[in-house]
Backbone as CSV, one residue per row, in Angstrom:
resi,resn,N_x,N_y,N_z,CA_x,CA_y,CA_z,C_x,C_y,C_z
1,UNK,-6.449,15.336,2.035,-5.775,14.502,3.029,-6.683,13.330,3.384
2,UNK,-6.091,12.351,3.186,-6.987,10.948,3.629,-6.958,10.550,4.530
3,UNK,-6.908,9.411,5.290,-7.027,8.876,6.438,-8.584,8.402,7.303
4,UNK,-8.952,8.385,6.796,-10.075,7.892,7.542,-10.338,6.675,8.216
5,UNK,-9.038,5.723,7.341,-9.037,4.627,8.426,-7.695,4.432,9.306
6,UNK,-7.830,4.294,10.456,-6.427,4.005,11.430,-5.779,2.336,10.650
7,UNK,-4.008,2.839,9.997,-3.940,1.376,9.953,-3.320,0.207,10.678
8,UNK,-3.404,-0.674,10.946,-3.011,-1.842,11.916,-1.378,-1.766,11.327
9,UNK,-0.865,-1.703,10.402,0.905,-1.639,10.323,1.020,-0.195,9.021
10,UNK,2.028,-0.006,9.109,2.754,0.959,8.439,3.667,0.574,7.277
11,UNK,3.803,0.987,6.206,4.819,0.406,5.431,5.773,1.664,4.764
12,UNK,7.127,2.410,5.171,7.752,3.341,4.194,8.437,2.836,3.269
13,UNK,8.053,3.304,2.322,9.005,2.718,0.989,9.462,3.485,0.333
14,UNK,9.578,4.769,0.738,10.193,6.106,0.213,12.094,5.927,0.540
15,UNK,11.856,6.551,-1.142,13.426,6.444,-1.708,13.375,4.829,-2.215
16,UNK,12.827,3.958,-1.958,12.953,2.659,-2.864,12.488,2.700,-4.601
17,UNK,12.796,2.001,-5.393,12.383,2.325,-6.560,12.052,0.379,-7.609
18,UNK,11.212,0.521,-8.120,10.500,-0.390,-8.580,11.776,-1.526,-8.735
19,UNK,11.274,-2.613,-8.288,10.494,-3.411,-7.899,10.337,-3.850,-6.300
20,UNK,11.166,-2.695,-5.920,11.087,-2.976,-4.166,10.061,-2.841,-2.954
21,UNK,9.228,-1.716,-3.919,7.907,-0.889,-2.922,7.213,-2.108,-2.946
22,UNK,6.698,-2.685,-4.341,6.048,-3.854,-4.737,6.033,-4.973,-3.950
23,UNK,7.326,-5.153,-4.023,8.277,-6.516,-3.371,7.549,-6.215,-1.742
24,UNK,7.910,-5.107,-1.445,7.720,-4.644,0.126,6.590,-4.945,0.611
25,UNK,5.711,-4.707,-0.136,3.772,-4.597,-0.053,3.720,-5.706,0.075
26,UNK,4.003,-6.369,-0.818,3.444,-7.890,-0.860,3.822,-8.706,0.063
27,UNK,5.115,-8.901,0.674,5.767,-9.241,2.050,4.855,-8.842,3.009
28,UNK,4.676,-7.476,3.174,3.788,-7.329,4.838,2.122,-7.918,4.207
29,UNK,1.711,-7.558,3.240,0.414,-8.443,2.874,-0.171,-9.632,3.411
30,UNK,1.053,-10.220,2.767,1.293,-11.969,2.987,1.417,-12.014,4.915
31,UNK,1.559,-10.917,5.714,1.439,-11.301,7.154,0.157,-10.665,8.203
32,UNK,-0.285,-9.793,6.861,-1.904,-9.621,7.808,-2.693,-10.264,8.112
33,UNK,-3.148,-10.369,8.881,-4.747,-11.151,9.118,-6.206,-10.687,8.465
34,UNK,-7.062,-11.015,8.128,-8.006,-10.726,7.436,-8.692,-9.552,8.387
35,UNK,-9.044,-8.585,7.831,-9.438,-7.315,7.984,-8.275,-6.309,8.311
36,UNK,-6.844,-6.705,8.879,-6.150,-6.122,9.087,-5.737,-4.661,8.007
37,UNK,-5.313,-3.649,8.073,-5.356,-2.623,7.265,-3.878,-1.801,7.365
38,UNK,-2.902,-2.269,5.984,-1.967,-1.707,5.544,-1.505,-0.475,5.293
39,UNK,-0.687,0.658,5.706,-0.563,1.643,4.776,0.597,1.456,4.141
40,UNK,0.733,2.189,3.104,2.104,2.178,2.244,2.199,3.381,1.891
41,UNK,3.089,4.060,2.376,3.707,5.415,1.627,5.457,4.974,0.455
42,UNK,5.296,5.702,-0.569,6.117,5.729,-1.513,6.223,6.338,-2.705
43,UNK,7.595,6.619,-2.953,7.721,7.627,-4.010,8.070,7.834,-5.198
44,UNK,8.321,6.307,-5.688,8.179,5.725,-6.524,7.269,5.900,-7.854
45,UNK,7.342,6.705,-8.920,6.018,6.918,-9.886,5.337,5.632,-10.108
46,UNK,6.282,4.894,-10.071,5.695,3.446,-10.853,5.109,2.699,-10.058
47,UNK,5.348,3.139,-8.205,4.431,2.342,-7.226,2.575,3.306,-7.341
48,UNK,2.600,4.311,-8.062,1.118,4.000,-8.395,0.418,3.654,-9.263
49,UNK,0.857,2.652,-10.192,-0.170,2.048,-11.385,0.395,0.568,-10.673
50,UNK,1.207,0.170,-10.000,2.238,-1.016,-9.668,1.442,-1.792,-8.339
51,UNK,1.265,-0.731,-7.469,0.886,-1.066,-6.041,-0.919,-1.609,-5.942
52,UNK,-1.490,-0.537,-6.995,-3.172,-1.507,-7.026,-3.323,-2.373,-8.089
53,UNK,-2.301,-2.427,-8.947,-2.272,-3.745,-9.690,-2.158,-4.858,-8.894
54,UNK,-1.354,-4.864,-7.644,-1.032,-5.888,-6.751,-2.205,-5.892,-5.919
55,UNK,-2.614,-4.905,-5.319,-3.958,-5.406,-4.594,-4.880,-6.206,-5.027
56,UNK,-5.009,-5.824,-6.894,-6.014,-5.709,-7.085,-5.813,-7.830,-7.688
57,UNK,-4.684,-7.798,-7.865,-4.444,-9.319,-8.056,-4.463,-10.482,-6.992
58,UNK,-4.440,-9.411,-5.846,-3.938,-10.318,-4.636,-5.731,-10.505,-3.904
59,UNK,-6.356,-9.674,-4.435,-8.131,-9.668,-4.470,-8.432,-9.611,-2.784
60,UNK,-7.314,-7.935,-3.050,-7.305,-6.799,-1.342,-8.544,-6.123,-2.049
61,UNK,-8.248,-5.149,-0.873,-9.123,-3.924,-0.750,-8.222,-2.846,-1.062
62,UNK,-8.433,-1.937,-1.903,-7.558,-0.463,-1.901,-8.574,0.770,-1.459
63,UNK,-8.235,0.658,0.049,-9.397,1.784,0.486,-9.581,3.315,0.305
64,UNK,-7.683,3.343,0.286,-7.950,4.950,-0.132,-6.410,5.047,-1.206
65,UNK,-6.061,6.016,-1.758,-4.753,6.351,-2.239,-4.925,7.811,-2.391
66,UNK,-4.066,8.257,-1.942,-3.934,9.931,-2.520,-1.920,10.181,-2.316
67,UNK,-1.989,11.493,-2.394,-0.541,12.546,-2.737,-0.541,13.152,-1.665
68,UNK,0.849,13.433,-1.210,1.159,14.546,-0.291,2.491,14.753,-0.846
69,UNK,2.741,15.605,-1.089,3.737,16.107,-2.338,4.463,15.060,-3.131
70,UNK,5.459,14.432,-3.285,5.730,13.670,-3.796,5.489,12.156,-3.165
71,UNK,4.536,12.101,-2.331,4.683,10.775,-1.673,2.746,10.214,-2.107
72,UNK,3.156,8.946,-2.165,1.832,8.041,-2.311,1.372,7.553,-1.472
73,UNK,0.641,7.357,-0.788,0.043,7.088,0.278,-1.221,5.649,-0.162
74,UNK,-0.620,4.464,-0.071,-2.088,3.476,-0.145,-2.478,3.113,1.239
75,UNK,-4.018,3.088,1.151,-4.160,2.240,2.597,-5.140,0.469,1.784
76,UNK,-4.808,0.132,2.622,-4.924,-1.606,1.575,-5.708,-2.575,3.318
77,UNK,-6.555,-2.967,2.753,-7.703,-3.855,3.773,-7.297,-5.417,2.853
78,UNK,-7.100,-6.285,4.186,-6.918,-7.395,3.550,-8.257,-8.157,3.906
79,UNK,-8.730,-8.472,2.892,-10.599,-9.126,3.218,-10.165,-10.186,2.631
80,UNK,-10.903,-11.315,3.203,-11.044,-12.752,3.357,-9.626,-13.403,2.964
């Protein structure tokens, strides 16, 4: 179980299916403030190779990701 960081917004994207979780992330992204800290839960298979491809393009932070039964859990730090 992860969590170690409290995050500043929440994102559910459970029951959405590719390209919406994506779509979703990147929308609340685009409204954090720098250090602010995202979570995203979703259940989506394809939002976990999908969702830190996007962090990792958008040149976030992916602080944690893990499973709780079928659900994905990212937490995402938006730095500089």
């Amino acid at each position: 179980m992860g969590n170690q960081t409290k995050p500043d917004k929440n994102l559910d994207c459970v029951g959405l299916y590719c390209p919406e979780p994506v779509f979703r992330t990147r929308q609340e992204l685009d409204k954090l403030d720098v250090g602010e800290v995202l979570e995203v839960i979703a259940d989506d298979p394809a939002a976990e190779a999908d969702i830190p491809l996007l962090v990792k393009r958008l040149g976030l932070k992916l602080l944690e990701m893990y499973k709780e039964g079928d659900q994905i859990h990212f937490v995402i730090k938006k730095v500089e």
